[in-house]
C-alpha positions in Angstrom: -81.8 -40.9 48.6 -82.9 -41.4 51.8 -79.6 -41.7 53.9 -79.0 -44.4 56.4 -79.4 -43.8 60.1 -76.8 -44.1 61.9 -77.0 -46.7 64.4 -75.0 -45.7 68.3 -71.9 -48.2 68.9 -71.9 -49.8 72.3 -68.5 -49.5 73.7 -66.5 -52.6 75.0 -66.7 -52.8 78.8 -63.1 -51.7 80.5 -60.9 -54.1 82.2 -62.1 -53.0 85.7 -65.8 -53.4 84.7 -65.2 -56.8 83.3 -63.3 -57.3 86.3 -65.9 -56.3 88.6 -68.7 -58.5 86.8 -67.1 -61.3 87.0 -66.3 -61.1 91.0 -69.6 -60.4 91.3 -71.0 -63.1 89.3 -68.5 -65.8 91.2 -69.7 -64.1 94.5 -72.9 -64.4 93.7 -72.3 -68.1 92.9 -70.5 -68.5 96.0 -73.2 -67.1 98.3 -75.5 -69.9 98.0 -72.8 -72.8 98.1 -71.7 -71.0 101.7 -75.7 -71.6 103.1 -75.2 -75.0 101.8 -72.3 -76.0 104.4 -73.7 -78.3 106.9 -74.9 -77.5 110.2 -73.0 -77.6 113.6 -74.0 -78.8 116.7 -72.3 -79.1 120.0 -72.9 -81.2 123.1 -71.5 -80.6 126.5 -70.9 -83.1 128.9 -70.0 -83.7 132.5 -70.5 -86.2 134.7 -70.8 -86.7 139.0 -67.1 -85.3 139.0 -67.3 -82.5 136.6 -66.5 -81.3 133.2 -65.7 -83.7 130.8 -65.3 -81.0 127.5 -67.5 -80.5 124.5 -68.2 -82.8 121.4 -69.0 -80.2 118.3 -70.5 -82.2 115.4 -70.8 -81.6 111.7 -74.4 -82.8 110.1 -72.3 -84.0 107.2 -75.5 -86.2 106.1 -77.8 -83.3 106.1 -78.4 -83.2 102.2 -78.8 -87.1 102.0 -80.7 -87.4 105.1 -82.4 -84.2 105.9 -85.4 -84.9 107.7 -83.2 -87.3 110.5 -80.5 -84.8 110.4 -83.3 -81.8 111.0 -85.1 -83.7 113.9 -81.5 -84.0 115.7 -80.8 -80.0 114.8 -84.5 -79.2 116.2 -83.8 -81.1 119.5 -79.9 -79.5 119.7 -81.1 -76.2 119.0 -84.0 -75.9 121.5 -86.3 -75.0 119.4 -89.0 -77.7 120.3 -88.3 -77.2 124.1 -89.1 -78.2 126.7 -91.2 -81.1 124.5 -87.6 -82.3 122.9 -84.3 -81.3 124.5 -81.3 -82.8 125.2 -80.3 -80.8 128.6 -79.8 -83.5 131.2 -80.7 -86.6 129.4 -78.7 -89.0 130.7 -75.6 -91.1 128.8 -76.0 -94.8 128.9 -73.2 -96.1 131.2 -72.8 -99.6 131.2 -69.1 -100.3 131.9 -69.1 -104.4 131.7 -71.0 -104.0 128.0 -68.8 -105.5 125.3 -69.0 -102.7 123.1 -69.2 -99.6 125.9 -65.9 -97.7 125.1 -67.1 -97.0 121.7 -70.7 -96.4 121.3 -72.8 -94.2 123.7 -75.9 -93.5 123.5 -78.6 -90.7 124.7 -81.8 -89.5 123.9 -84.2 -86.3 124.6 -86.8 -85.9 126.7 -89.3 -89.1 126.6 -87.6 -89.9 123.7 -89.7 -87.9 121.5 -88.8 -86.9 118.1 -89.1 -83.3 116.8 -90.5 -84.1 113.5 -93.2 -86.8 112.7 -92.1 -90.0 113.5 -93.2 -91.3 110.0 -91.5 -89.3 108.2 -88.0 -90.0 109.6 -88.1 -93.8 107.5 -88.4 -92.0 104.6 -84.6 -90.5 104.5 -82.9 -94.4 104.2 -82.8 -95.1 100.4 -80.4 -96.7 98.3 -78.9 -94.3 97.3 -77.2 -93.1 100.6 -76.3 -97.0 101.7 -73.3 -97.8 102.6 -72.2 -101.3 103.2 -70.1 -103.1 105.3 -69.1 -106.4 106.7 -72.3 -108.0 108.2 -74.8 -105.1 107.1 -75.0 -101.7 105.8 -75.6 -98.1 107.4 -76.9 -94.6 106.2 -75.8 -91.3 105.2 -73.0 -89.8 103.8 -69.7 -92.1 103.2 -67.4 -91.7 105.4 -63.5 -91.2 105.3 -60.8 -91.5 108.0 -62.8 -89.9 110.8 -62.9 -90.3 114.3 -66.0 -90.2 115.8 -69.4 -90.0 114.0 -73.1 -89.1 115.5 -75.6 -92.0 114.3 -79.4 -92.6 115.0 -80.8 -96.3 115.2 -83.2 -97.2 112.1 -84.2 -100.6 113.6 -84.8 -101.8 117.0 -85.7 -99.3 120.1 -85.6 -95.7 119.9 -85.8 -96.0 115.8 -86.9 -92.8 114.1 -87.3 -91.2 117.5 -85.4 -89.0 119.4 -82.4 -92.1 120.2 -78.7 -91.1 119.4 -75.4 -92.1 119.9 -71.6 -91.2 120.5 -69.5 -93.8 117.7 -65.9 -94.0 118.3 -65.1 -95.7 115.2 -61.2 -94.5 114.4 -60.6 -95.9 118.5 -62.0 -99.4 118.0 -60.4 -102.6 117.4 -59.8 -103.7 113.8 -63.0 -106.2 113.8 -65.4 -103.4 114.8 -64.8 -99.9 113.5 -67.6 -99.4 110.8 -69.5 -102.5 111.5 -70.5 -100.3 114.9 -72.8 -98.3 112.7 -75.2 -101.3 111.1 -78.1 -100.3 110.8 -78.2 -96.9 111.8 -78.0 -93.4 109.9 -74.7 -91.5 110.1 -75.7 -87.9 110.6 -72.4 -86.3 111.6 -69.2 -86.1 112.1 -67.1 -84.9 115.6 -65.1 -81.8 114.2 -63.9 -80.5 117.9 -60.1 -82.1 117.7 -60.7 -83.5 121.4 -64.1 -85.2 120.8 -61.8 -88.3 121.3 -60.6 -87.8 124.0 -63.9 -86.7 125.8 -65.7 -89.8 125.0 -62.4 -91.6 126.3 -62.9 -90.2 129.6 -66.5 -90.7 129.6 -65.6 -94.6 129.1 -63.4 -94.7 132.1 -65.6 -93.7 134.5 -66.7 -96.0 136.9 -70.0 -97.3 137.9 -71.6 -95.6 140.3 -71.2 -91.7 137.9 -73.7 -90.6 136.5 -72.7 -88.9 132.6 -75.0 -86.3 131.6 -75.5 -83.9 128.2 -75.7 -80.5 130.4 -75.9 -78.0 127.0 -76.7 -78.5 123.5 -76.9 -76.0 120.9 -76.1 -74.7 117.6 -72.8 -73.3 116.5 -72.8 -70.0 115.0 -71.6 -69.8 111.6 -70.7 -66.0 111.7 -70.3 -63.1 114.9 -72.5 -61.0 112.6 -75.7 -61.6 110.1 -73.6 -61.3 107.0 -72.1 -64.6 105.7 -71.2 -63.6 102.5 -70.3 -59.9 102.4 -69.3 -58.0 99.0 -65.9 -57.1 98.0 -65.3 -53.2 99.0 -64.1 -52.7 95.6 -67.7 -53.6 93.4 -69.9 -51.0 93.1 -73.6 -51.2 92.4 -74.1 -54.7 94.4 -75.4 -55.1 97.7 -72.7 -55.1 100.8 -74.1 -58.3 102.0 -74.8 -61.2 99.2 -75.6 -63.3 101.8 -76.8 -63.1 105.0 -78.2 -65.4 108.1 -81.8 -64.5 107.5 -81.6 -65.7 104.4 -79.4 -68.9 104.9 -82.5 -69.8 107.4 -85.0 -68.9 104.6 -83.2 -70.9 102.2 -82.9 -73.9 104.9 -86.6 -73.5 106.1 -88.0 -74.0 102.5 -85.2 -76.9 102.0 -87.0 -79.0 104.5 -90.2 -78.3 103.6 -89.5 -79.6 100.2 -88.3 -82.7 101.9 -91.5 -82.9 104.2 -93.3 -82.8 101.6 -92.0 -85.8 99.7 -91.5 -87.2 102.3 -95.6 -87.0 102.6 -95.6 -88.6 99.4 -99.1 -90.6 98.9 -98.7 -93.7 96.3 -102.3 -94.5 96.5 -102.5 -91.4 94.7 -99.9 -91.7 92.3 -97.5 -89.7 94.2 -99.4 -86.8 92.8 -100.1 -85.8 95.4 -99.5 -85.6 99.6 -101.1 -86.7 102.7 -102.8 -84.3 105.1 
């Protein structure tokens, strides 16, 4: 009889192999949730007198509304300078206006936008509207926050490059999130004295002159690994993540987004404009 061949056992993994795969495989998990934390911007401001401090925002709208949060990056950042920047645009300072301690607004250069303009209207949907007393707004709902960062979506400087400073948590009781009809909420103040900047900034008199002197973006990391690997695992990479890739990973974001936002229903929406 022919005998049977014998056929090799795999043994079991041990504990600190199965231990190992599985921080890995939660690491790995992990990597691309850390590139999805939103964006952070600051703004510095100053006016005739000096210093007034720094606003730092969070895009906290930049999955619902990406292309109106990405034009406000692009201009923050620089990277469409000197065309779009915000470096010395000037704050509007109207001191008798009704509603001047809690909204104020700027824009960049020649109010240009950094992305087509007609692709900025494509962001307000539905599905990211929140409403209000008297109207609605746009973006990401909103808890107990302070200060928020909105763009217009009607009237002048819509789906340019036309911004503004909301001090909702300051305003009377009638106000507070009725100041944002209308507009797209595309962050939220996360410097614990944005407050208290903007408060000073409303007390100036007439004749100062408030300007945005820097904008940029806040690093995320001192080095280019986000995500770096447990010392303990062997046989994975000692960075899982790392900035090149978080900008890879955002770069091909917005073009998905560009592209339906370029969208042709003529065409079915088979296909896009050119």
């Amino acid at each position: 009889p022919t005998s049977a061949r014998s056929v090799p056992r795999r043994s079991a993994p041990g504990p600190r192999a199965s231990r190992r795969g599985a921080a890995a495989a939660v690491l790995l998990l992990l990597a691309p949730a850390r590139a999805l934390a939103p964006p952070r911007i600051y703004f510095d401001v100053a006016s005739a007198g000096g210093s007034l401090g720094r606003v730092e925002v969070s895009l906290e709208s930049f999955d619902c509304l990406p292309r109106l949060s990405e034009n406000l990056r692009l201009i923050a950042s620089n990277e469409r300078s000197p065309r779009c920047t915000f470096d010395g645009a000037r704050l509007a300072h109207s001191p008798a206006g009704p509603n001047y301690k809690w909204a104020h607004s700027f824009e960049g250069s020649g109010n240009r936008p950094a992305i087509e303009a007609s692709l900025l209207g494509a962001d307000a949907s539905s599905a990211n509207r929140n409403d209000v007393v008297g109207g609605s707004y746009y973006g990401a709902p909103l808890g107990d926050v302070d200060v928020v960062l909105t763009t217009p979506l009607a009237g002048p400087g819509a789906k340019k490059a036309r911004f503004s400073f909301v001090r909702i948590g300051a305003s009377p009781s009638e106000w507070k999130q009725r100041l944002l009809i209308n507009s797209a909420v595309l962050g939220v103040a996360i410097s614990p004295d944005a407050d208290d900047v903007l408060a000073r900034l409303a007390a100036l008199g007439p004749d100062d002159a408030p300007r945005i002197t820097s904008t940029g973006v806040v690093d995320a990391a001192d080095d280019d690994c986000l995500v770096p690997a447990p010392e303990d695992l062997d046989d994975v990479d000692e960075c899982l993540w790392d900035a090149a890739q978080e900008a890879a990973w955002r770069e091909e974001r917005f073009r998905k987004a560009e592209m339906e936002g370029n969208r042709d229903p003529a065409r079915g929406n088979s296909g896009t404009v050119r």
